[in-house]
ZAMARGU-4260 file (C-alpha; in steps of 0.2 Angstrom, whole numbers, plus 5000, padded with zeros to 4 digits):
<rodrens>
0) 4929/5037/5574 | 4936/5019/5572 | 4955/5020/5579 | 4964/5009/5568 | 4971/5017/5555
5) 4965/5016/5538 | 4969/5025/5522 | 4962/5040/5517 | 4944/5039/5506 | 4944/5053/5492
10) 4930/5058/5488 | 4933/5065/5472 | 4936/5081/5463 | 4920/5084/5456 | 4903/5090/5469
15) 4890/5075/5464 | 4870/5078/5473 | 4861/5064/5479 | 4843/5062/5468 | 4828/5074/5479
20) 4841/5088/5483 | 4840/5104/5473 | 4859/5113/5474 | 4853/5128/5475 | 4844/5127/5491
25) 4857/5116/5500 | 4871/5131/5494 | 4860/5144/5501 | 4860/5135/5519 | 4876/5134/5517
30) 4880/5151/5516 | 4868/5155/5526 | 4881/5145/5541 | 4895/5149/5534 | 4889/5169/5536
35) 4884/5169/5553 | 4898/5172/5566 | 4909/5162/5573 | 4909/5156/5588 | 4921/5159/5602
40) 4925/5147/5612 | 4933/5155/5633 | 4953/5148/5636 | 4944/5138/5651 | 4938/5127/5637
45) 4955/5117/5634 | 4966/5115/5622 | 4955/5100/5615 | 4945/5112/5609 | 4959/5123/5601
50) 4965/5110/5592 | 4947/5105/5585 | 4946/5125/5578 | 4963/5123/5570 | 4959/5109/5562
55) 4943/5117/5554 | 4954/5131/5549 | 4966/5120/5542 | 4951/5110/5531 | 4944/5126/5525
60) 4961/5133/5521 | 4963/5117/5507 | 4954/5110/5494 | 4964/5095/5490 | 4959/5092/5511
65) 4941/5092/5508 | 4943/5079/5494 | 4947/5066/5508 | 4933/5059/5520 | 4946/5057/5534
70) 4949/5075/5536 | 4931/5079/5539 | 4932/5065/5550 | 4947/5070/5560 | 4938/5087/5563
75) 4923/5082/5567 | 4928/5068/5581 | 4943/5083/5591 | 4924/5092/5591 | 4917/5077/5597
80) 4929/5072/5612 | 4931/5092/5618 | 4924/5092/5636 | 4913/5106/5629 | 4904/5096/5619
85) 4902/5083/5629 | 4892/5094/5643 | 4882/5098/5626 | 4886/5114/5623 | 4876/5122/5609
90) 4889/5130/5600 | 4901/5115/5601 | 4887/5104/5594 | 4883/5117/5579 | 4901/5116/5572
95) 4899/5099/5572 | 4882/5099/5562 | 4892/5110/5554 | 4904/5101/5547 | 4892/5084/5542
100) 4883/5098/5532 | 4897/5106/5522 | 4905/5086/5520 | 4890/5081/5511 | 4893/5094/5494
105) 4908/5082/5493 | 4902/5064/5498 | 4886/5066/5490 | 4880/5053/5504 | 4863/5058/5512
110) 4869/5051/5528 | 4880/5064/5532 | 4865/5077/5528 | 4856/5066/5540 | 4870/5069/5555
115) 4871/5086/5554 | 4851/5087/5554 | 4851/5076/5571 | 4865/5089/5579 | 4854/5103/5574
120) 4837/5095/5581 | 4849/5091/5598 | 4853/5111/5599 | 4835/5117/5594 | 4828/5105/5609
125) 4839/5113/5623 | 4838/5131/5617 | 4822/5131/5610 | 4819/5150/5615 | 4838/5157/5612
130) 4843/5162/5596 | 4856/5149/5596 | 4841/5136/5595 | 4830/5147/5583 | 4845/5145/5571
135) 4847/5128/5574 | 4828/5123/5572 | 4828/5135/5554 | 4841/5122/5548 | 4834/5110/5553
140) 4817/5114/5542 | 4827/5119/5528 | 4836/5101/5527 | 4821/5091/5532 | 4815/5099/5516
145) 4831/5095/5505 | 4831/5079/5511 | 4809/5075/5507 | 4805/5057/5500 | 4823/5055/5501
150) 4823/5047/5516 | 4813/5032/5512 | 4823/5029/5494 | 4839/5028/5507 | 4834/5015/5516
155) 4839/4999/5512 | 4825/4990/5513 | 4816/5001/5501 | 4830/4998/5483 | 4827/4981/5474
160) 4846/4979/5466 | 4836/4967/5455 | 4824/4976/5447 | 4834/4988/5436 | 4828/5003/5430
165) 4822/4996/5412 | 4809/4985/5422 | 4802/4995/5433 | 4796/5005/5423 | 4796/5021/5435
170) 4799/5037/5431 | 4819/5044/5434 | 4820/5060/5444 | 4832/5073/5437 | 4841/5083/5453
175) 4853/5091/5448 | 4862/5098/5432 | 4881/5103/5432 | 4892/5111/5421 | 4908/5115/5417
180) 4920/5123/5401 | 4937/5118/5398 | 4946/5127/5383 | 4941/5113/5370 | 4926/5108/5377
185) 4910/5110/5388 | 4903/5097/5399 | 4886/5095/5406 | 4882/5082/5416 | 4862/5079/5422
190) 4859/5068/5439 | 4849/5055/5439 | 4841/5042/5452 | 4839/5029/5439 | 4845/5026/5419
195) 4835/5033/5407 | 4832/5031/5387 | 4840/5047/5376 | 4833/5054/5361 | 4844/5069/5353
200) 4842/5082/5340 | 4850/5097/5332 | 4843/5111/5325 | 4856/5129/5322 | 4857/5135/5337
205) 4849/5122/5349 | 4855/5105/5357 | 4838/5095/5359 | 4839/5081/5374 | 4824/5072/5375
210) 4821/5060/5390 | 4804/5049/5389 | 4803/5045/5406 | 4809/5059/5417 | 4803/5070/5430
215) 4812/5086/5437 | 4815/5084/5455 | 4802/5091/5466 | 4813/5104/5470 | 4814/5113/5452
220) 4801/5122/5443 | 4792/5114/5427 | 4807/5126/5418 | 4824/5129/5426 | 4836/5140/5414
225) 4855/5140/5421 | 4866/5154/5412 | 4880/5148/5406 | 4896/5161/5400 | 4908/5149/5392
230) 4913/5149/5372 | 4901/5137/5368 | 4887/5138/5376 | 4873/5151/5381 | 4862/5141/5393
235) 4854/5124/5398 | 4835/5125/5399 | 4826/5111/5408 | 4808/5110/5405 | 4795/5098/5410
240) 4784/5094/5396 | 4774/5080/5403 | 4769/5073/5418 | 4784/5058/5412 | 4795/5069/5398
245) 4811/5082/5402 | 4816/5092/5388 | 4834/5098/5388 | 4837/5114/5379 | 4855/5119/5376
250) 4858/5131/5368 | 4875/5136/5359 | 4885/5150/5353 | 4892/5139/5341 | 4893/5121/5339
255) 4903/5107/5330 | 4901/5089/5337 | 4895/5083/5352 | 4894/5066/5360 | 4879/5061/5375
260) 4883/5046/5384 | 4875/5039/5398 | 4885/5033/5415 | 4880/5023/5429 | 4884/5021/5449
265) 4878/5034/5448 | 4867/5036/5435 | 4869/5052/5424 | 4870/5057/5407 | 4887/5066/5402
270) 4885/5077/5386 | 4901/5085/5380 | 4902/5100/5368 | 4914/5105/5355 | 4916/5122/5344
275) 4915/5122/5324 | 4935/5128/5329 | 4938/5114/5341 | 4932/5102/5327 | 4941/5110/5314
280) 4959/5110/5322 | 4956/5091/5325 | 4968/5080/5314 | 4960/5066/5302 | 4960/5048/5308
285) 4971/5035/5304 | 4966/5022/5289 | 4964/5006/5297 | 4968/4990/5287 | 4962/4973/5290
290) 4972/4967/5302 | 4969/4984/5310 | 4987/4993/5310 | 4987/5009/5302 | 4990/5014/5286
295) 5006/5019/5278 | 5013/5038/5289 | 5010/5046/5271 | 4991/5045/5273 | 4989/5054/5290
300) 4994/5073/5295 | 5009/5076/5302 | 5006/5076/5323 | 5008/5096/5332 | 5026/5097/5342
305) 5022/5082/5355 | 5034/5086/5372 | 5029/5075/5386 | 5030/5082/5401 | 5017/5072/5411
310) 5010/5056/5411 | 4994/5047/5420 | 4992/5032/5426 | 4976/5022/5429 | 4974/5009/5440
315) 4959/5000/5436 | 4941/5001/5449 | 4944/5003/5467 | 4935/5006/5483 | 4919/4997/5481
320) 4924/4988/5463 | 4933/4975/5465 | 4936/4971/5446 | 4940/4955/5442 | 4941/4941/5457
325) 4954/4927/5454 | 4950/4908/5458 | 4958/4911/5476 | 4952/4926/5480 | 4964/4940/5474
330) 4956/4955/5467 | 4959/4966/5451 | 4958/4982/5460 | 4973/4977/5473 | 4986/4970/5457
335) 4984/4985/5446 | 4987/4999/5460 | 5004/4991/5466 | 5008/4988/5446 | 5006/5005/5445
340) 5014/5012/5460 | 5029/5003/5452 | 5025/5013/5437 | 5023/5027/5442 | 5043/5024/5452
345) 5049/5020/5439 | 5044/5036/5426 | 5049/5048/5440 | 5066/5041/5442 | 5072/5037/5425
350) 5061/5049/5415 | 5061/5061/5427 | 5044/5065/5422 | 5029/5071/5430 | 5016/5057/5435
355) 4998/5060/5442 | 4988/5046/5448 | 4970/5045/5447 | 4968/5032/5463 | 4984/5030/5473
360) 4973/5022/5487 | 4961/5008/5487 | 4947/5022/5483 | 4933/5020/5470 | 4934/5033/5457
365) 4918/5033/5442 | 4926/5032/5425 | 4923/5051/5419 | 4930/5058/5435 | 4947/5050/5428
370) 4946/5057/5412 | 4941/5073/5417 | 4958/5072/5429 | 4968/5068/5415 | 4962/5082/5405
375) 4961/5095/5417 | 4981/5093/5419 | 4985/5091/5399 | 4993/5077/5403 | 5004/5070/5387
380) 5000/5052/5389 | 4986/5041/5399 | 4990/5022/5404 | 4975/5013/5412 | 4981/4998/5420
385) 4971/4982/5421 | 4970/4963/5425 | 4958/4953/5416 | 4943/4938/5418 | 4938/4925/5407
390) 4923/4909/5410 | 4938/4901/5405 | 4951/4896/5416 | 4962/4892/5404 | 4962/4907/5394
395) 4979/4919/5398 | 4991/4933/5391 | 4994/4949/5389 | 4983/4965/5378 | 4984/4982/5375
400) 4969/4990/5368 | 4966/5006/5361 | 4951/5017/5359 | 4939/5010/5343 | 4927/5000/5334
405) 4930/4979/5344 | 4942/4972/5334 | 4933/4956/5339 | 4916/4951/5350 | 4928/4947/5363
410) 4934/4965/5363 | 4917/4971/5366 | 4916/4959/5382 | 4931/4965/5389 | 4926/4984/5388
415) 4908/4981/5393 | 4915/4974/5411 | 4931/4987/5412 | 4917/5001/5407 | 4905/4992/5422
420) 4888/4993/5409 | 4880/4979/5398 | 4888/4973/5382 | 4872/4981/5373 | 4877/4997/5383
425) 4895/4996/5375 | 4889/4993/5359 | 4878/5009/5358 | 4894/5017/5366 | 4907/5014/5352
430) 4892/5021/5337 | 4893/5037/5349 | 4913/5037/5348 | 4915/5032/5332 | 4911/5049/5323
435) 4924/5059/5335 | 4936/5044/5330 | 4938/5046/5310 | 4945/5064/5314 | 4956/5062/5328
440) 4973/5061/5326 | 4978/5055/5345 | 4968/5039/5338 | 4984/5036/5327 | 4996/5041/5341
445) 4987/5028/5352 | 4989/5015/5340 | 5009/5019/5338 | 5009/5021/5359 | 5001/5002/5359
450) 5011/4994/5349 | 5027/5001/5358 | 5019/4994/5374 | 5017/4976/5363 | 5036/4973/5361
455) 5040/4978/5376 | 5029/4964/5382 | 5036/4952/5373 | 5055/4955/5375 | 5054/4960/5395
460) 5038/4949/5402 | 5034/4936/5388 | 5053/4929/5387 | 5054/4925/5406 | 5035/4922/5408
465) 5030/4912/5395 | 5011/4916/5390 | 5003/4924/5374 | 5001/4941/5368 | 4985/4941/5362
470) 4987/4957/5353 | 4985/4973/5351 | 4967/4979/5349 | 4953/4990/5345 | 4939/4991/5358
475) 4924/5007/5367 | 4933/5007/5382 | 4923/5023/5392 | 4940/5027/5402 | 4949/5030/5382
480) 4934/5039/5375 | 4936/5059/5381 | 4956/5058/5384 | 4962/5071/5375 | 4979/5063/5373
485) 4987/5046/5366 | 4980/5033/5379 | 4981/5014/5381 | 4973/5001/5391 | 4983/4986/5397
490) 4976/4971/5402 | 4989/4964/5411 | 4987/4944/5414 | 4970/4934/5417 | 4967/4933/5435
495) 4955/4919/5432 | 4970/4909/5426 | 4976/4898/5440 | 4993/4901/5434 | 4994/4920/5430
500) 4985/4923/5445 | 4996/4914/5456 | 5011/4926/5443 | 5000/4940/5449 | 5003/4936/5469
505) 5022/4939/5465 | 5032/4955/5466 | 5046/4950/5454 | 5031/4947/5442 | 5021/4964/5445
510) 5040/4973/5444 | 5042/4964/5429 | 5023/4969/5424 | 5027/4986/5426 | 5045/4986/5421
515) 5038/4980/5403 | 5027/4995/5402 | 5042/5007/5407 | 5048/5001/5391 | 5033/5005/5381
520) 5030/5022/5386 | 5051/5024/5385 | 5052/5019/5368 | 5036/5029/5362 | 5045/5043/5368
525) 5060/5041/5360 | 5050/5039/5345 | 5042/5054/5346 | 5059/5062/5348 | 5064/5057/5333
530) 5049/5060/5321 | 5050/5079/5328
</rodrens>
């Protein structure tokens, strides 16, 4: 355990499985673990042992803990340094196998599956006859088995980071399929080792999923049904149908619209599901003129009660994403999480409402995962925070965007690099939004919410800062597509503007930055306060 300090890496609220690994096995060696007795360790142990239990008490007590790497880490290493475990004791060295075993259902890294493998071979070798090492060597088997051909994919030397997916012309391996129901919608989510082309149809009471090149993972059987008891659905049927073809069956209770939308890092396909009711209950979208502000307030329905209560901010990428790089080296990812730390200060103290952030560390979260964070609280508003890039140096301002057909070519650039795909990619993304879109009546709510955010740009930043606003526009940003609430996405300066990013370096400036959308969300507020 390295012993500087460093900040604490979430790992996300969401269980994600590494291509080759069937869940169902890996959760049945789990419990299997978790179900035998626990051991107990003499008071002639030390304290240094105490402390390691309590701390595994403490981790399996809370799930916000088991959401951050450093936790596990923590536990693990007071295992580590116990005198104990250092003489090799069996059952010092199984909790720490452990503890690798039950990290990776939340890392999703086959490295840590790989550890606790190793701790298990350790115990089975020096107690090959006891029933301490009988145990160990039955996990041991049962991993080696999860983990398969895995091994060889994981190594480094083995992945071509050139060769993507569309050339290689392999087969992608399904290995896992996930699920979960909200009280609007269902999401199913299908694991993937690589992309993979879609075909989709519906007939009365079955969503069709087609995927060309697809294999199950070798773990599944040519059909794998998973119950499902939500409103919507009945169950999701995988079925192998060639040597190369998976065909997704999911079938439905009742069903309005759906949306199927293909992710990367990792690559999965994201299908979410809404009731005829659902459907029905959604406002109809906003008219758009040409210069793409709404049409006249008589045209659209009248929004439900809106009471803000809480609000979430986004700060663009993380982690391993750097977003955009300035010309002297400062990076997206650093600029929008301080912004929004200033936000988010500021919202608490003079709004006094509730904020919740979907990254308040340096930590990489994928795109859905914040969307689904944002609607699991129903949260009111959604700000995503960004800097922005151009092969222009020269090019600078300010734009709020909001969820919709690119208002311009440029649009669809900027979306395609925020939503980390290819522009062709963002393309085929808006013709999947764009049906939900003409009968959603946050789209209009969005457009109001942006152009709030506009003038407070212009009076608080623009006047003492003197750049363009270029605008508020339309654009397929992935981040906008499921919120179920008025959302925007700011880019706030260009980073690959000498000057702006220079701007960016200063904290008056980011105060300013974030001062300036203060406003915004202040005075959409107030708005909504008086049209109520």
């Amino acid at each position: 355990m390295a012993k500087a300090k460093r900040a604490p890496r979430r790992l996300g609220s969401l269980i994600h499985f590494t291509p080759f690994f069937n869940p169902l096995i890996l959760l049945m060696t789990i419990l299997a673990i978790l179900a035998a007795p626990p051991a107990i360790f003499p008071a002639s142990d030390g304290d240094d042992l105490k402390e390691a239990e309590s701390c595994r008490q403490s981790l399996k007590a809370s799930p916000e803990k088991k959401k951050i790497r450093t936790h596990w880490e923590r536990c693990i290493q007071k295992y580590k340094s116990s005198r104990p475990f250092m003489e090799n004791d069996g059952r010092t060295m199984m909790q720490v196998a452990r503890l690798y075993q039950e990290l990776y259902l939340y890392s999703n890294r086959p490295q840590d599956l790989k550890e606790a493998r190793d701790y298990y071979a350790a115990v089975a070798e020096r107690s090959a006859h006891a029933p301490l090492g009988k145990e160990a060597q039955r996990q041991v088997t049962r991993i080696e088995k999860l983990l398969g051909s895995a091994l060889a994919a994981d190594s480094p030397q083995e992945k071509s980071p050139e060769k993507g997916p569309a050339d290689s012309g392999e087969t992608a391996v399904v290995s896992n399929i996930r699920h979960w129901a909200y009280p609007d919608y269902t999401r199913v989510v299908i694991d993937l080792n690589r992309a993979v082309s879609v075909d989709v149809e519906k007939t009365s009471s079955v969503l069709i999923v087609r995927l060309p090149k697809a294999s199950l993972g070798e773990l599944f059987r040519k059909s794998h049904i998973i119950p499902v008891r939500d409103g919507t659905l009945k169950q999701i049927e995988a079925k192998q149908k060639e040597p190369d073809a998976i065909e997704l069956l999911l079938t439905f209770k009742q069903l309005g619209s759906y949306k199927v939308v293909p992710l990367s890092d990792p690559d999965r396909l994201v299908i979410d599901l809404f009731t005829k009711k659902q459907e029905t209950n959604r406002a109809t979208a906003e008219k758009e003129t040409q210069d793409g502000r709404a049409s006249a307030p008589s045209l659209l329905p009248s929004p439900p009660p809106f009471n803000v209560q809480m609000i979430v901010i986004d700060p663009g990428h993380g982690g391993k994403d750097p977003g955009a790089i300035g010309t002297s080296g400062l990076e997206e990812k650093e600029v929008v999480l301080d912004v929004s730390l200033r936000l988010r200060d500021l919202i608490q103290k003079r709004l006094k409402k509730k904020v919740v952030m979907t990254r308040d560390q340096d930590v990489f979260i994928p795109l859905d995962e914040r969307t689904l964070l944002a609607n699991s609280k129903k949260a009111d508003l959604f700000v995503s925070v960004h800097a922005n890039s151009s092969p222009k140096r020269n090019t600078q301002g300010i734009e709020v965007y909001f969820l919709g057909r690119a208002s311009d070519d440029r649009a669809i650039d900027v979306a395609a690099r925020e939503n980390a795909t290819s522009r062709k990619a963002t393309l085929n993304l808006q013709e999947v939004i764009l049906n939900d879109l003409e009968r959603d009546f946050n789209l209009n709510e969005s457009l109001e919410f942006a152009h709030f955010t506009e003038g407070a740009f212009v009076e608080h930043l623009i006047a003492k800062y003197p750049t363009s606003f270029l605008g508020v526009k339309r654009a397929p940003f992935y981040v906008l597509a499921n919120t179920h609430m008025p959302a925007i996405l700011a880019e706030i300066s260009f980073l690959t503007n000498p000057t702006e990013e220079k701007r960016l370096r200063s904290n008056s400036y980011r105060q300013k930055i974030a001062e300036s959308l203060f406003k915004g969300i202040e005075r959409y507020l107030d708005s909504v306060k008086t049209s109520s």
